[in-house]
Gaussian input, Z-matrix of N, CA and C with variables (Angstrom, degrees):
# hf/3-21g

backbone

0 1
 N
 C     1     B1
 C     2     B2     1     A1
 N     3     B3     2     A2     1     D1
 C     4     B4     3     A3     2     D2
 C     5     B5     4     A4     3     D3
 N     6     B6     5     A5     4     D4
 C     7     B7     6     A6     5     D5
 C     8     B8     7     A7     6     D6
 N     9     B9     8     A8     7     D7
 C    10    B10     9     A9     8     D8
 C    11    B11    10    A10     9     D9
 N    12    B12    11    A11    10    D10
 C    13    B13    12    A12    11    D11
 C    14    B14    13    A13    12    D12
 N    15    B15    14    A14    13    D13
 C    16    B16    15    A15    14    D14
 C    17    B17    16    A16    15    D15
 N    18    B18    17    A17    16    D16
 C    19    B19    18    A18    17    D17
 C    20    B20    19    A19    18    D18
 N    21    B21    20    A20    19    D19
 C    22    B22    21    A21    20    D20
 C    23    B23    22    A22    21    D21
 N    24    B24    23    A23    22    D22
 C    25    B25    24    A24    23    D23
 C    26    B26    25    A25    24    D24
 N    27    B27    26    A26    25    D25
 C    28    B28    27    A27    26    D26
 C    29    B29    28    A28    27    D27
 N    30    B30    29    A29    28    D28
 C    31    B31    30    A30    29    D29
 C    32    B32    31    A31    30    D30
 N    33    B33    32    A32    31    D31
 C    34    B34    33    A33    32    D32
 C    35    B35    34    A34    33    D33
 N    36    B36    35    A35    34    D34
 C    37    B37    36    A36    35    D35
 C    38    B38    37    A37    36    D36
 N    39    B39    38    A38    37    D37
 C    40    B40    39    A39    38    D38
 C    41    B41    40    A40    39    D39
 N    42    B42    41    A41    40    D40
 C    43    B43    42    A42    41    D41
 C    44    B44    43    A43    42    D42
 N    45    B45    44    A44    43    D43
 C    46    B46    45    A45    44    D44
 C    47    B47    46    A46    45    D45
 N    48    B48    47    A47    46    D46
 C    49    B49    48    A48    47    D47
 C    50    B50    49    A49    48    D48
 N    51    B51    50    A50    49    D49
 C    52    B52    51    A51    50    D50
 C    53    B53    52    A52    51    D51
 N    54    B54    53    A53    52    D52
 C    55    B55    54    A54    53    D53
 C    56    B56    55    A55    54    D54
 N    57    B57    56    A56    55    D55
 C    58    B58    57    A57    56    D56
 C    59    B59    58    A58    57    D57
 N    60    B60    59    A59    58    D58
 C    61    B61    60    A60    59    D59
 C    62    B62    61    A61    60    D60
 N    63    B63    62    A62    61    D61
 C    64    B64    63    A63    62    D62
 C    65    B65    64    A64    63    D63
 N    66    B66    65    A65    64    D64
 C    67    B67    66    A66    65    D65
 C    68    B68    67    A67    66    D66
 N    69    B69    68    A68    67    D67
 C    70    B70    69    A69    68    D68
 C    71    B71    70    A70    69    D69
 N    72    B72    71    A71    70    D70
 C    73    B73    72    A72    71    D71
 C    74    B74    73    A73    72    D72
 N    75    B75    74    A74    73    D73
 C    76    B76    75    A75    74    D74
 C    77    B77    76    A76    75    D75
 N    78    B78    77    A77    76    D76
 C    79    B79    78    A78    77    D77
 C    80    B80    79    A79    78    D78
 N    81    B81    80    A80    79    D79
 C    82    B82    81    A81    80    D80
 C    83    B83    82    A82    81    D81
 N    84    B84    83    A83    82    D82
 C    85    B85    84    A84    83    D83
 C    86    B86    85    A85    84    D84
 N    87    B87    86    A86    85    D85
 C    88    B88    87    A87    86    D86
 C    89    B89    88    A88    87    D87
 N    90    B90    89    A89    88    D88
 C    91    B91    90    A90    89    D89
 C    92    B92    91    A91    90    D90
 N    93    B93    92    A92    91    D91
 C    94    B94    93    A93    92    D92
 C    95    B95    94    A94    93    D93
 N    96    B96    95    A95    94    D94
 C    97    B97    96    A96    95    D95
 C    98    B98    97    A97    96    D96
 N    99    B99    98    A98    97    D97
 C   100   B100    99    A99    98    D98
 C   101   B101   100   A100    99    D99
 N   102   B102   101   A101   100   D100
 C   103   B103   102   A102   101   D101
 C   104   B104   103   A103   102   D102
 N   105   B105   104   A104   103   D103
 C   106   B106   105   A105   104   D104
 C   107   B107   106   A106   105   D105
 N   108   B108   107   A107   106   D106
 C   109   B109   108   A108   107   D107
 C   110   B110   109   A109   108   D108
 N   111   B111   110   A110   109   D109
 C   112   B112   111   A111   110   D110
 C   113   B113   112   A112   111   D111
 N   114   B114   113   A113   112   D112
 C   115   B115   114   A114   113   D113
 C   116   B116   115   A115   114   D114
 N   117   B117   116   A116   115   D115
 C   118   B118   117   A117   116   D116
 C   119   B119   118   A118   117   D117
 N   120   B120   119   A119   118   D118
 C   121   B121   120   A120   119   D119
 C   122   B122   121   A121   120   D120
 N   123   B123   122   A122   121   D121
 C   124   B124   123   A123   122   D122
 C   125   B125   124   A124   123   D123
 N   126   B126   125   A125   124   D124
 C   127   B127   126   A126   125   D125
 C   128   B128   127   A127   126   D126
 N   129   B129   128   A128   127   D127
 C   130   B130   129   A129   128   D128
 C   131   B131   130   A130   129   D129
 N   132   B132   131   A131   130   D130
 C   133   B133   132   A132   131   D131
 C   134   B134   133   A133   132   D132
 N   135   B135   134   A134   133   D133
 C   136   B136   135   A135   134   D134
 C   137   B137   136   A136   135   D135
 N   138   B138   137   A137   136   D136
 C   139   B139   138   A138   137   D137
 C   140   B140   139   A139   138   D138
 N   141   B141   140   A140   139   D139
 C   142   B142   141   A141   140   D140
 C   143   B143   142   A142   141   D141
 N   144   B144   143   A143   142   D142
 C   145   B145   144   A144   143   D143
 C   146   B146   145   A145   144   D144
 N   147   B147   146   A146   145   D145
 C   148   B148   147   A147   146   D146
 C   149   B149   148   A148   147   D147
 N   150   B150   149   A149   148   D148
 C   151   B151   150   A150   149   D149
 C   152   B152   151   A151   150   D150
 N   153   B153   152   A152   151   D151
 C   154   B154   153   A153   152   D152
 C   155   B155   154   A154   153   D153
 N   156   B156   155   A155   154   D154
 C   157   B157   156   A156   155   D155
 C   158   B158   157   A157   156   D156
 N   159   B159   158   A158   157   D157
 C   160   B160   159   A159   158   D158
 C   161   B161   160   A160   159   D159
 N   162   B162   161   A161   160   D160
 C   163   B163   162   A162   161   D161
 C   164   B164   163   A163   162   D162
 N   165   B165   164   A164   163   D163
 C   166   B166   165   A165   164   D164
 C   167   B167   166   A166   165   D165
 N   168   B168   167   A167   166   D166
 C   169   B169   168   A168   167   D167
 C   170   B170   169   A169   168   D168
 N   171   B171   170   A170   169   D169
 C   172   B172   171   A171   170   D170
 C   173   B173   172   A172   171   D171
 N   174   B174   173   A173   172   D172
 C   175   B175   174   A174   173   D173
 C   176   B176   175   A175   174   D174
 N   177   B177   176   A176   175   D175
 C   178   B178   177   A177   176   D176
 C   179   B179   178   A178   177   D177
 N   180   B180   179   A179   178   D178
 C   181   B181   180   A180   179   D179
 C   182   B182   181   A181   180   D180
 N   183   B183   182   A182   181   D181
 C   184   B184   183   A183   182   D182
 C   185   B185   184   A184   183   D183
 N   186   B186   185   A185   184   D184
 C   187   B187   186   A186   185   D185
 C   188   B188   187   A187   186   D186
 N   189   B189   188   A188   187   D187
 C   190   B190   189   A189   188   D188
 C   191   B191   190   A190   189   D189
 N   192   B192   191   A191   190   D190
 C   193   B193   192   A192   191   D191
 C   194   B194   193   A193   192   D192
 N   195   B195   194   A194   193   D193
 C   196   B196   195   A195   194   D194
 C   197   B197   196   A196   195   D195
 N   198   B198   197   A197   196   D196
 C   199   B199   198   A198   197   D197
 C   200   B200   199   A199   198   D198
 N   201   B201   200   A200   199   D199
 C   202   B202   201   A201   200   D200
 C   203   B203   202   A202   201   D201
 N   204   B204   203   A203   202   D202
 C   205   B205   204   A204   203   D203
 C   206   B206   205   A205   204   D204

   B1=1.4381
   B2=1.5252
   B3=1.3641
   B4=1.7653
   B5=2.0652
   B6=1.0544
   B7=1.0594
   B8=1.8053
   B9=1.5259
   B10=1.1816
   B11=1.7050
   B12=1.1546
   B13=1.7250
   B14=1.6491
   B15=1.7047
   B16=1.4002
   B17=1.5094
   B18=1.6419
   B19=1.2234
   B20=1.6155
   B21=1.3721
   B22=1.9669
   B23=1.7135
   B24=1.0471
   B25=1.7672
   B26=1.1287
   B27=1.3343
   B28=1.0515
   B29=1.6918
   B30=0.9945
   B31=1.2356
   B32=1.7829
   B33=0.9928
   B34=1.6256
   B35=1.5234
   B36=1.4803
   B37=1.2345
   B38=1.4789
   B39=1.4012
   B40=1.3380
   B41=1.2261
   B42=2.3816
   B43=1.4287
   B44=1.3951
   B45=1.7644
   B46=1.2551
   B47=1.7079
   B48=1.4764
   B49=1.3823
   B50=1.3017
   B51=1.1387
   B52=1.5968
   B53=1.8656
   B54=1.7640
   B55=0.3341
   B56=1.5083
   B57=1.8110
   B58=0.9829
   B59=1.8840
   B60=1.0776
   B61=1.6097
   B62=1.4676
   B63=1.2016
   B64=1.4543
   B65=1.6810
   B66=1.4479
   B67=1.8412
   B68=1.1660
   B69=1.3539
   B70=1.4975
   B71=1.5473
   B72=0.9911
   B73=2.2016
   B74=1.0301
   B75=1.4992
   B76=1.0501
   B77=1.6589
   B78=0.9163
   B79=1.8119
   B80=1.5326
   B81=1.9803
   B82=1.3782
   B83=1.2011
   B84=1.5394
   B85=1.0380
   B86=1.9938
   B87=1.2601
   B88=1.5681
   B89=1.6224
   B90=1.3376
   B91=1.3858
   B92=2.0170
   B93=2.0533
   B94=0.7899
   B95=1.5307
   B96=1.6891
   B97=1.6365
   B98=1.9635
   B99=1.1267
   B100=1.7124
   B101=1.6433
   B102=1.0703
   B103=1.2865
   B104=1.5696
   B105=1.5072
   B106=1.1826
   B107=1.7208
   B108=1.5603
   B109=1.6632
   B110=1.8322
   B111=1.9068
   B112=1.7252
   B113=1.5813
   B114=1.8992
   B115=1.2330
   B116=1.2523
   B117=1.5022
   B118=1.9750
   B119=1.3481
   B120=1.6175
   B121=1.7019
   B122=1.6992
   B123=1.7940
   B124=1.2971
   B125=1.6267
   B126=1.2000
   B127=1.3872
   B128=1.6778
   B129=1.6377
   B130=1.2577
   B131=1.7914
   B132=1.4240
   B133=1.4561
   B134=1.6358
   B135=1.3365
   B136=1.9914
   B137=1.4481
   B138=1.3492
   B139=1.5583
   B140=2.1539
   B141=0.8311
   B142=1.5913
   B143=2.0721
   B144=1.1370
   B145=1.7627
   B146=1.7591
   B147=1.0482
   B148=1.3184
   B149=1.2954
   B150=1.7480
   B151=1.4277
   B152=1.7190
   B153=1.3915
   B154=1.8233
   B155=1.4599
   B156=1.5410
   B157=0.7406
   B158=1.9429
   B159=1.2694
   B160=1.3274
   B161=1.9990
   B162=1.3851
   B163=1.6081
   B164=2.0641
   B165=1.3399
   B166=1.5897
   B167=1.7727
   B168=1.2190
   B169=1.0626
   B170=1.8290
   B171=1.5145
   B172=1.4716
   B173=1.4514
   B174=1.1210
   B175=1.6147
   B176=1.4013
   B177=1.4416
   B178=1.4765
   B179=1.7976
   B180=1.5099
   B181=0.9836
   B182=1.6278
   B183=1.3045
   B184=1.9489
   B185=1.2771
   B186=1.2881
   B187=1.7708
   B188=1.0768
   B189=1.2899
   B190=1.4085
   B191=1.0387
   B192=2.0593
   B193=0.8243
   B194=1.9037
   B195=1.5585
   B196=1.8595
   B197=1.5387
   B198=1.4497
   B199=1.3023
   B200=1.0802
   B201=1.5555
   B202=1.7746
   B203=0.8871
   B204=1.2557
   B205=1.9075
   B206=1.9064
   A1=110.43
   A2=112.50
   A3=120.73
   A4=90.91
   A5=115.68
   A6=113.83
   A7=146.94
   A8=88.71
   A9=120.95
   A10=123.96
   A11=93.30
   A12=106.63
   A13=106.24
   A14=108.15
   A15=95.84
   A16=130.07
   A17=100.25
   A18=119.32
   A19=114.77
   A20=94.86
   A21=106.49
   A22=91.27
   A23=118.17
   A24=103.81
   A25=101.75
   A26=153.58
   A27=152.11
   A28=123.32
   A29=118.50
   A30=127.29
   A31=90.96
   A32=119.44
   A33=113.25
   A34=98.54
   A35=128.97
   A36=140.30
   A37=121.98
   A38=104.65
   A39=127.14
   A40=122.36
   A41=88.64
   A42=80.81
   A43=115.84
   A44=126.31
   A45=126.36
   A46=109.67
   A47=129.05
   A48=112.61
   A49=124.33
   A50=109.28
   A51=154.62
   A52=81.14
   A53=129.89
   A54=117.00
   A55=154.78
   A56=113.95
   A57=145.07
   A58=89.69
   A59=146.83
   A60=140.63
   A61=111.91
   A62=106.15
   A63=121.08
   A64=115.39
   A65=97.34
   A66=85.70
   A67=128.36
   A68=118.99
   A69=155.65
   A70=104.43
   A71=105.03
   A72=94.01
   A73=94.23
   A74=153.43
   A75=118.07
   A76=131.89
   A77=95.69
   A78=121.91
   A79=119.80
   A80=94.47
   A81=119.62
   A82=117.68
   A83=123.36
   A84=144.47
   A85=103.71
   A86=91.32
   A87=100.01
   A88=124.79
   A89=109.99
   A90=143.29
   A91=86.87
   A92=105.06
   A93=107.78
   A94=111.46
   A95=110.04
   A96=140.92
   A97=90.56
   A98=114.71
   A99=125.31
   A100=91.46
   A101=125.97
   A102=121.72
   A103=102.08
   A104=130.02
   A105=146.38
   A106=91.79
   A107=103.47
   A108=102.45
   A109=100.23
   A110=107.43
   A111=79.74
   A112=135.88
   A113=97.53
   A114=104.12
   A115=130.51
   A116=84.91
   A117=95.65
   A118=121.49
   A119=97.40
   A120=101.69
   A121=128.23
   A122=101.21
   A123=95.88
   A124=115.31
   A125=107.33
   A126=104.05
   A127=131.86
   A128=98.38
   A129=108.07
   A130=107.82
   A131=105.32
   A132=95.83
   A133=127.34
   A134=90.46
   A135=90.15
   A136=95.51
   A137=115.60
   A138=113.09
   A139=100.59
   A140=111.30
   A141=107.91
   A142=96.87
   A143=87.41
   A144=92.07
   A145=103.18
   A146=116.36
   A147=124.73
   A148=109.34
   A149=108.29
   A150=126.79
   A151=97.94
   A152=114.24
   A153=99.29
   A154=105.28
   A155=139.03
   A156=110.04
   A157=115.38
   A158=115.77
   A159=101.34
   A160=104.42
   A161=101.33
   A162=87.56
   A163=95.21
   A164=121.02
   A165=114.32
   A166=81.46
   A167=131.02
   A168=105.10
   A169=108.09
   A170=113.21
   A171=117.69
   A172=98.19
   A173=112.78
   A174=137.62
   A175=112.59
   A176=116.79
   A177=111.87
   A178=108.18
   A179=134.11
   A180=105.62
   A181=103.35
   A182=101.38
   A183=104.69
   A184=117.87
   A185=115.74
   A186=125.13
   A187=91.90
   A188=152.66
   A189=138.72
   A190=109.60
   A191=130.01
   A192=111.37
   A193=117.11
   A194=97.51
   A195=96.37
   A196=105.65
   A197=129.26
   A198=131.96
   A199=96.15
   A200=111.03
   A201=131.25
   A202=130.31
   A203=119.91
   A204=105.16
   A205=87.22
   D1=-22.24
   D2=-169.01
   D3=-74.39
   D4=-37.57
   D5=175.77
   D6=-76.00
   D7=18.51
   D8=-155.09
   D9=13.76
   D10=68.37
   D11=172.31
   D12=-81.66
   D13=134.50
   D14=165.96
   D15=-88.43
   D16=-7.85
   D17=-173.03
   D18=-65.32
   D19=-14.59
   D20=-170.47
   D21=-81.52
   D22=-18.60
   D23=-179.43
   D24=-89.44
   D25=-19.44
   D26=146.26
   D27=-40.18
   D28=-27.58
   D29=-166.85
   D30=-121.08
   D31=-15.94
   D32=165.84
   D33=-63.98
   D34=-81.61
   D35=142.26
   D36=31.46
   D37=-77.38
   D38=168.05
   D39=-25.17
   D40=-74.71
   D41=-172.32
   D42=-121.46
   D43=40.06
   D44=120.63
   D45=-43.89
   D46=-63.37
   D47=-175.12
   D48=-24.42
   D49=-70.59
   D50=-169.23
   D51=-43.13
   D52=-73.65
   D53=176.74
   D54=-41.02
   D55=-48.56
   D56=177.73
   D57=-64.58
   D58=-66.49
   D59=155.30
   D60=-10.37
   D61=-87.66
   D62=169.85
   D63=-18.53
   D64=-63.95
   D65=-174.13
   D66=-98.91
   D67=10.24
   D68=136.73
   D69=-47.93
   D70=-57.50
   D71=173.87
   D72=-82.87
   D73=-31.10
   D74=174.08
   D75=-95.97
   D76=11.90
   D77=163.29
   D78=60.36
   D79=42.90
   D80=148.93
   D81=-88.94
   D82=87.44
   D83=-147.63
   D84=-88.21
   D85=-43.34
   D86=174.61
   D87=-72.52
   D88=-20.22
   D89=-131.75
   D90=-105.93
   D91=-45.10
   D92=-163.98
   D93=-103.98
   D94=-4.01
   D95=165.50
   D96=-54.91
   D97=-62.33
   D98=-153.81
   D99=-68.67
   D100=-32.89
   D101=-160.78
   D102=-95.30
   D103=-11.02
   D104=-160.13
   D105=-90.38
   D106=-40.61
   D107=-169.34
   D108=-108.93
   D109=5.43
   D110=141.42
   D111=-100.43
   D112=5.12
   D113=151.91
   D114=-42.02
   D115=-58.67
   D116=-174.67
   D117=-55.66
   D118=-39.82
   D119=172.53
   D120=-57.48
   D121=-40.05
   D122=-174.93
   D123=-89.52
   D124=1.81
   D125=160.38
   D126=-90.80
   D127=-13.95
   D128=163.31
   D129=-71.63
   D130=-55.07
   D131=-178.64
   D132=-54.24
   D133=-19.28
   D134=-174.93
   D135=-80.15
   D136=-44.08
   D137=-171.60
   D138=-55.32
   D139=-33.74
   D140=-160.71
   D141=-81.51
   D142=-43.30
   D143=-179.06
   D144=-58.82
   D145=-43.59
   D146=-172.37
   D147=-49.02
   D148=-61.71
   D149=-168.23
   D150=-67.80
   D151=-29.80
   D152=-175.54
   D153=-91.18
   D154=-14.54
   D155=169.83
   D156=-100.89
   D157=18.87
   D158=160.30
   D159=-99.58
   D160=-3.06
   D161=-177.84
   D162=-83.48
   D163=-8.79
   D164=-166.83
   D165=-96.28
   D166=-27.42
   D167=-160.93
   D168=-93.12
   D169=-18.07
   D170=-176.09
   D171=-65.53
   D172=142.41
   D173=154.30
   D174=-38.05
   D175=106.95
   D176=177.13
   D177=-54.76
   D178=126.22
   D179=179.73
   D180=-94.50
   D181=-24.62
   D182=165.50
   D183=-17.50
   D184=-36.79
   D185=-160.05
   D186=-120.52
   D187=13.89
   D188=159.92
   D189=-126.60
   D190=15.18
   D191=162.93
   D192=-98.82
   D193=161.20
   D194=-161.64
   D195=-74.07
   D196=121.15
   D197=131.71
   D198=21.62
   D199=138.25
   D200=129.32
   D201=-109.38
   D202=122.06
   D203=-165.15
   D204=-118.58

């Protein structure tokens, strides 16, 4: 994550699923509640990484637009 990959929220994703399944058959019901809202989290975080790195990667047009004198 220090490396800011977006691909690692994807695979957060994953295996929260995996998880939230998991303790659902085994009928840690609360266990699989917590893991339900680190769904929510890591899809909030991919969504926010996404949006900052297409705003670092767009072309400032501020600075390429021409002077008015």
């Amino acid at each position: 994550m220090a490396h800011k990959r977006v691909q690692c929220w994807l695979l957060w994703l994953v295996v929260d699923v995996v998880y939230v399944g998991m303790f659902l058959w085994l009928g840690m019901y609360v266990t699989a509640a917590l893991y339900a809202v680190f769904i929510g989290l890591a899809v909030y975080g991919w969504q926010q990484w996404r949006l900052a790195l297409a705003q670092q990667s767009a072309p400032d047009t501020a600075a390429q637009a021409p002077c008015a004198s």
